[in-house]
MMTF fields as JSON, N, C-alpha, C and O atoms, coordinates in Angstrom:
{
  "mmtfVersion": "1.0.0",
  "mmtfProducer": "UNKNOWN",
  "numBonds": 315,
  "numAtoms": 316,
  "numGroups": 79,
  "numChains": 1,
  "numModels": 1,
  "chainsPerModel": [1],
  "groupsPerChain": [79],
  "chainIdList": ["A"],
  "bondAtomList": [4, 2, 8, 6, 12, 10, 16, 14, 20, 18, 24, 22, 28, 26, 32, 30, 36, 34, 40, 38, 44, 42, 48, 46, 52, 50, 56, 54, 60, 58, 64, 62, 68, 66, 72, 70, 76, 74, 80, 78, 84, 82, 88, 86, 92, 90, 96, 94, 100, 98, 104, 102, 108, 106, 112, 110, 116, 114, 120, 118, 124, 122, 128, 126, 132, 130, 136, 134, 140, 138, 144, 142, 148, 146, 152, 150, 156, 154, 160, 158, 164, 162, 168, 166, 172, 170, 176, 174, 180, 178, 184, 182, 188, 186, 192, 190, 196, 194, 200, 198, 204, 202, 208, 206, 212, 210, 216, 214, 220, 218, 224, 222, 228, 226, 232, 230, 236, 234, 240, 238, 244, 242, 248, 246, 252, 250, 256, 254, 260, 258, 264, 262, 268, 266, 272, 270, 276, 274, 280, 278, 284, 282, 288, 286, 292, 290, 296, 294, 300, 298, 304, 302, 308, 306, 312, 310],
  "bondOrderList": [1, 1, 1, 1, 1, 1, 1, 1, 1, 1, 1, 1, 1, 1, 1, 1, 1, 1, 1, 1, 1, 1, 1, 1, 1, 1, 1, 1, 1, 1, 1, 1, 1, 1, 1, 1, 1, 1, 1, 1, 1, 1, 1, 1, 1, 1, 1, 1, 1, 1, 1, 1, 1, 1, 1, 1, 1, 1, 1, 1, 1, 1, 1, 1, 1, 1, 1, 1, 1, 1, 1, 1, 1, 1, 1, 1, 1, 1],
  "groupList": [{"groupName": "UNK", "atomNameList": ["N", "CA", "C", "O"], "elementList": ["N", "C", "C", "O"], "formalChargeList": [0, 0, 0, 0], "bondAtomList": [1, 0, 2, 1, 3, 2], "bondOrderList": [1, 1, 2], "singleLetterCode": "X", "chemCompType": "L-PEPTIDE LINKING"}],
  "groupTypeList": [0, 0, 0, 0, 0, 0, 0, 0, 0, 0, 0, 0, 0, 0, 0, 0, 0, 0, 0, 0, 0, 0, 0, 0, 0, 0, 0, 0, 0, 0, 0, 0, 0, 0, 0, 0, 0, 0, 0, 0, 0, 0, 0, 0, 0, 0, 0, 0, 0, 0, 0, 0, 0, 0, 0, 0, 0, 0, 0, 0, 0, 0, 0, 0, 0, 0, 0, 0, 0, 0, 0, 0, 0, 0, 0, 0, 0, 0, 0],
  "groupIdList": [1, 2, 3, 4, 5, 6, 7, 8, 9, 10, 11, 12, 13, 14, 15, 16, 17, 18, 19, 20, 21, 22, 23, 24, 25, 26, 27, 28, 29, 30, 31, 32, 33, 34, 35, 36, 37, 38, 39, 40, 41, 42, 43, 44, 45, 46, 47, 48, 49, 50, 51, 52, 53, 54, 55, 56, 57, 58, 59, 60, 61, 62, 63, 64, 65, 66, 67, 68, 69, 70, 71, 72, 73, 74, 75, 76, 77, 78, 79],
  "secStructList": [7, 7, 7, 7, 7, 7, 7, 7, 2, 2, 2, 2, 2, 2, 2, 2, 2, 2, 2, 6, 6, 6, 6, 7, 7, 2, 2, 2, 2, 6, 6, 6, 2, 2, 2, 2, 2, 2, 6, 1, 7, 7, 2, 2, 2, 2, 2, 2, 2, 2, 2, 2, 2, 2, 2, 2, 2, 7, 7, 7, 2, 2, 2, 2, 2, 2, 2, 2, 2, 2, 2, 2, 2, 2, 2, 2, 6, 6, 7],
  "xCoordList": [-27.475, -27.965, -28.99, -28.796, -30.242, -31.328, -30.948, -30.893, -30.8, -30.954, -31.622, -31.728, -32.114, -32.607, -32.579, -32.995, -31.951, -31.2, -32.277, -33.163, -32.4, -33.146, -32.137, -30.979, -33.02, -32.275, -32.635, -33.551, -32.03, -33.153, -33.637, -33.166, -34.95, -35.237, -34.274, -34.068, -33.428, -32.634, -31.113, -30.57, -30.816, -29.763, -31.135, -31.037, -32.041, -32.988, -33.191, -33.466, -33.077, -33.164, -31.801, -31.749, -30.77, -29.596, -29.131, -28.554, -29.496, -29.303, -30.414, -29.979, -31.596, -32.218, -31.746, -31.769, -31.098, -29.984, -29.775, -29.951, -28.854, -27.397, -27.711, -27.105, -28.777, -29.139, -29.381, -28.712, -30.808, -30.882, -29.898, -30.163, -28.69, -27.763, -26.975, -26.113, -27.284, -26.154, -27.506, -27.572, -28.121, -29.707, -29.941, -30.504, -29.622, -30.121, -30.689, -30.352, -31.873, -32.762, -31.763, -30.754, -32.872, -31.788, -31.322, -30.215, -31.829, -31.579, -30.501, -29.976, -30.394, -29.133, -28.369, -27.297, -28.164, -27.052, -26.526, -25.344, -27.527, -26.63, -26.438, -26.231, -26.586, -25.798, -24.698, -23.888, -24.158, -23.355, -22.242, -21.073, -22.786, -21.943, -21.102, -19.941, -22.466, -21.839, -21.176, -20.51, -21.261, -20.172, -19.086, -18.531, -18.469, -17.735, -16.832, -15.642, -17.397, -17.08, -16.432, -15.282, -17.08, -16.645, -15.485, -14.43, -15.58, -14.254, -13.137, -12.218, -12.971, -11.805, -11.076, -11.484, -10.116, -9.471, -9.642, -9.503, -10.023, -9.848, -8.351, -7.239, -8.712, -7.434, -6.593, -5.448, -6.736, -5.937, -4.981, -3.779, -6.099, -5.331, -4.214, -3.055, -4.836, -3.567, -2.549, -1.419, -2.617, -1.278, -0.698, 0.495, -1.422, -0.706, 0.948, 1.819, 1.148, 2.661, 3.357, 4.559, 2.915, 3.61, 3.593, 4.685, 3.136, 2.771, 4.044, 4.773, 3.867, 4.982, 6.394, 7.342, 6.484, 8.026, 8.246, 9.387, 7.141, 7.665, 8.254, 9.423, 7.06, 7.437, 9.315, 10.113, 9.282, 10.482, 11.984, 13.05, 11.493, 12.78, 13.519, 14.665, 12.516, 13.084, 12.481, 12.117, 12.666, 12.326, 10.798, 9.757, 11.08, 10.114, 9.421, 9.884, 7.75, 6.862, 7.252, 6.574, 8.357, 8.723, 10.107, 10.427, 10.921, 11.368, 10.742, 11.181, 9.654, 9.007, 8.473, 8.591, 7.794, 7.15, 8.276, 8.244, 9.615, 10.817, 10.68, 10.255, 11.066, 11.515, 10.525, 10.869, 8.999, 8.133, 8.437, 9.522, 8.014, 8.164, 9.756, 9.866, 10.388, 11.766, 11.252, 11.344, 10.759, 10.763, 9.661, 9.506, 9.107, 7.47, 7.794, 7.406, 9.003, 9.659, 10.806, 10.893, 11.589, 12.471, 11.401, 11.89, 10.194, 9.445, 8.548, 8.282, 8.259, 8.244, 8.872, 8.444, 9.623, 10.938, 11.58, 12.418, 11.261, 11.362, 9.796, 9.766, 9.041, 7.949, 7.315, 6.263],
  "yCoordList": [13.956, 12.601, 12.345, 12.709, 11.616, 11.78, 9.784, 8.919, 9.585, 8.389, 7.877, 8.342, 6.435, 5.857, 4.853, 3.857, 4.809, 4.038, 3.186, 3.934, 2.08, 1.281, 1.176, 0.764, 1.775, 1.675, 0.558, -0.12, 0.275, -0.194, 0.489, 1.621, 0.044, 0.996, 1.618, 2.808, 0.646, 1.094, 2.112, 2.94, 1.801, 2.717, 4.221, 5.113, 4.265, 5.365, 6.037, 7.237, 5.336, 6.29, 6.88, 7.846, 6.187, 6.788, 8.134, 9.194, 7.746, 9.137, 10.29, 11.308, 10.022, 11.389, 11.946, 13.169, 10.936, 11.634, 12.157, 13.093, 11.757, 12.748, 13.868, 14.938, 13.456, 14.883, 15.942, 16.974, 15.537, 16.849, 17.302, 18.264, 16.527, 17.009, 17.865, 18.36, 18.24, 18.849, 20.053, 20.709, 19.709, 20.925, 20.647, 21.575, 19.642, 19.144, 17.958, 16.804, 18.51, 17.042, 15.851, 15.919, 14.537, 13.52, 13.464, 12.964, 13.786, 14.319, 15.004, 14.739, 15.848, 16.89, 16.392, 16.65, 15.837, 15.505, 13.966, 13.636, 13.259, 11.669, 11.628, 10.667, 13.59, 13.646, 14.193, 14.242, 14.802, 15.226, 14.435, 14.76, 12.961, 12.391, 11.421, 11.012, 11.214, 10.228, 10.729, 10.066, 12.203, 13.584, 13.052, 12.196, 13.02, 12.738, 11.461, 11.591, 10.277, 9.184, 8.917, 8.479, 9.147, 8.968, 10.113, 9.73, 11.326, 11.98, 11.812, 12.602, 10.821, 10.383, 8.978, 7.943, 9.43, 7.822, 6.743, 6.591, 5.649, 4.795, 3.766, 3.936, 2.635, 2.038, 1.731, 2.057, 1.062, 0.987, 1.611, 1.384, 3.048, 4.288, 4.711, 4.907, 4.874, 5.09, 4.115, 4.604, 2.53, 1.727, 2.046, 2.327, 2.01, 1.94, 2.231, 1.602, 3.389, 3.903, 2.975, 2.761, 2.598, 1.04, -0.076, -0.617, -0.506, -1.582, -1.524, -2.386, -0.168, -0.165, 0.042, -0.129, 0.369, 0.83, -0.697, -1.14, -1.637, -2.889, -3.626, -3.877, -3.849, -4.138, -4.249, -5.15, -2.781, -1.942, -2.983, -3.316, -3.188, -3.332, -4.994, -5.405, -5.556, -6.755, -8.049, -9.224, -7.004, -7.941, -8.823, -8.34, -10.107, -11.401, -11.217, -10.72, -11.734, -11.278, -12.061, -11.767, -13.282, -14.005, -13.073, -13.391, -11.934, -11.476, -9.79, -9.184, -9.653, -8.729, -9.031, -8.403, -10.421, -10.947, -10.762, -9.912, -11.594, -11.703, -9.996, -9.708, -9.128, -7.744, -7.197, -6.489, -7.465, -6.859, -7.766, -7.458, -9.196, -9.846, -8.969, -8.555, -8.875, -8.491, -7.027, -6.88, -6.202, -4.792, -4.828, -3.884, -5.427, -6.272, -6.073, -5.269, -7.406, -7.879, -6.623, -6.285, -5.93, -5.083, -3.978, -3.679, -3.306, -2.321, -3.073, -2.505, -4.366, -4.517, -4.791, -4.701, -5.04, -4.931, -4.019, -4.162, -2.989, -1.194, -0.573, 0.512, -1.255, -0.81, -1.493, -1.074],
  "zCoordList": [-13.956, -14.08, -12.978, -11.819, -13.44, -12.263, -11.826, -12.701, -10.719, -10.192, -8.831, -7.696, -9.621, -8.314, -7.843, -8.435, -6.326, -5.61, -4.691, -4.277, -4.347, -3.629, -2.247, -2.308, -0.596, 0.727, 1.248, 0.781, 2.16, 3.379, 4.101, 4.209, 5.022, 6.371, 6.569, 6.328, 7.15, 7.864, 7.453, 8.184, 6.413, 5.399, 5.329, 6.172, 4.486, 4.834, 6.085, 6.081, 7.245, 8.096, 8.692, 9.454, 8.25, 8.739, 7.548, 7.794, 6.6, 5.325, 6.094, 6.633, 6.058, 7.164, 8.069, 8.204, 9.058, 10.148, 10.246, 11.026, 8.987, 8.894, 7.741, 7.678, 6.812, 6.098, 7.072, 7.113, 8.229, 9.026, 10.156, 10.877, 10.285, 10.809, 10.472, 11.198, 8.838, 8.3, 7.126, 6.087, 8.057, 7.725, 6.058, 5.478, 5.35, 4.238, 3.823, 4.086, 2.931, 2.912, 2.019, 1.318, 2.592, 1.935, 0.409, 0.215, -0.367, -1.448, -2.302, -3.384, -1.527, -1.367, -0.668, -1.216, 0.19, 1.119, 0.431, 0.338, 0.052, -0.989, -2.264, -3.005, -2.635, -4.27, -3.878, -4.804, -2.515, -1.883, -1.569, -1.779, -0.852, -0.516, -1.672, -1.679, -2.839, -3.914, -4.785, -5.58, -4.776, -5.752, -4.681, -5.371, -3.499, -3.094, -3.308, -3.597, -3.166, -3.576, -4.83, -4.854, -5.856, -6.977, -7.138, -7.644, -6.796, -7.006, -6.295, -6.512, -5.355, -4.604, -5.319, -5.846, -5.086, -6.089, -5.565, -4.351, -6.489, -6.065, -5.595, -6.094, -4.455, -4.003, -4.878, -4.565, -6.188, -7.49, -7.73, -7.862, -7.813, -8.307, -7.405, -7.772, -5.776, -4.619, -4.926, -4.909, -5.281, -5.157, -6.496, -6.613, -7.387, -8.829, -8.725, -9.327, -7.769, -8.204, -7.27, -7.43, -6.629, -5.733, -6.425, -6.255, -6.899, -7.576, -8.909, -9.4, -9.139, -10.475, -10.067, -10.834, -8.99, -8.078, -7.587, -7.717, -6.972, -6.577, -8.106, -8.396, -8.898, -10.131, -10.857, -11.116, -10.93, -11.365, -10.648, -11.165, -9.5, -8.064, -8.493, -8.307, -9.017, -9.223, -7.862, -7.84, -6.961, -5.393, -5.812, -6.256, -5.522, -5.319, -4.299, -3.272, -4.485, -3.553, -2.519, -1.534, -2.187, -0.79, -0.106, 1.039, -0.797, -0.541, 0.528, 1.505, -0.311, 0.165, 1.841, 2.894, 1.423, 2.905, 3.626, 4.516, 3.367, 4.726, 5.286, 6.405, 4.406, 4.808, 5.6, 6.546, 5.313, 6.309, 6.971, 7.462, 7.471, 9.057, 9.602, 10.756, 9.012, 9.476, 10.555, 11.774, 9.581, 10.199, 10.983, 11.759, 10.968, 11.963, 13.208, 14.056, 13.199, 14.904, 14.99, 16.17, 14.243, 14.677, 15.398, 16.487, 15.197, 15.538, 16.996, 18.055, 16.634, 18.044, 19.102, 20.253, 18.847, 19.948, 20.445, 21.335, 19.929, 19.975, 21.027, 21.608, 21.022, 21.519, 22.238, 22.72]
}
């Protein structure tokens, strides 16, 4: 897929940077980084199995709050 992205100065000169930091032109180095991006999951995807385990539990989102403040002040009081 051929694309084209509008920088700023300043986003443009930080992609040169770090392209010739890593001895590749910018080109190569921000199909590099956006092949990266998109193949990492998104946050959704990381909570999803939380989201369905909280779901599942029955526990009320004011129940949830008590239990974290709970383990909040128990961990600081430990430290």
């Amino acid at each position: 897929m051929m694309l084209s992205v509008l920088l700023s100065p300043e986003a443009e000169a930080k992609l040169r940077q770090r392209a010739a930091a890593e001895g590749k032109d910018p080109v190569t180095y921000a199909s590099k980084i956006l092949e990266q991006a998109v193949s990492r999951p998104s946050i959704d995807e990381i909570l999803a199995p939380l989201r369905e385990e909280f779901a599942a539990s029955g526990t009320s989102d004011d129940e949830l709050v008590r239990q974290i403040t709970e383990d909040r002040d128990f961990y600081r009081k430990q430290h």
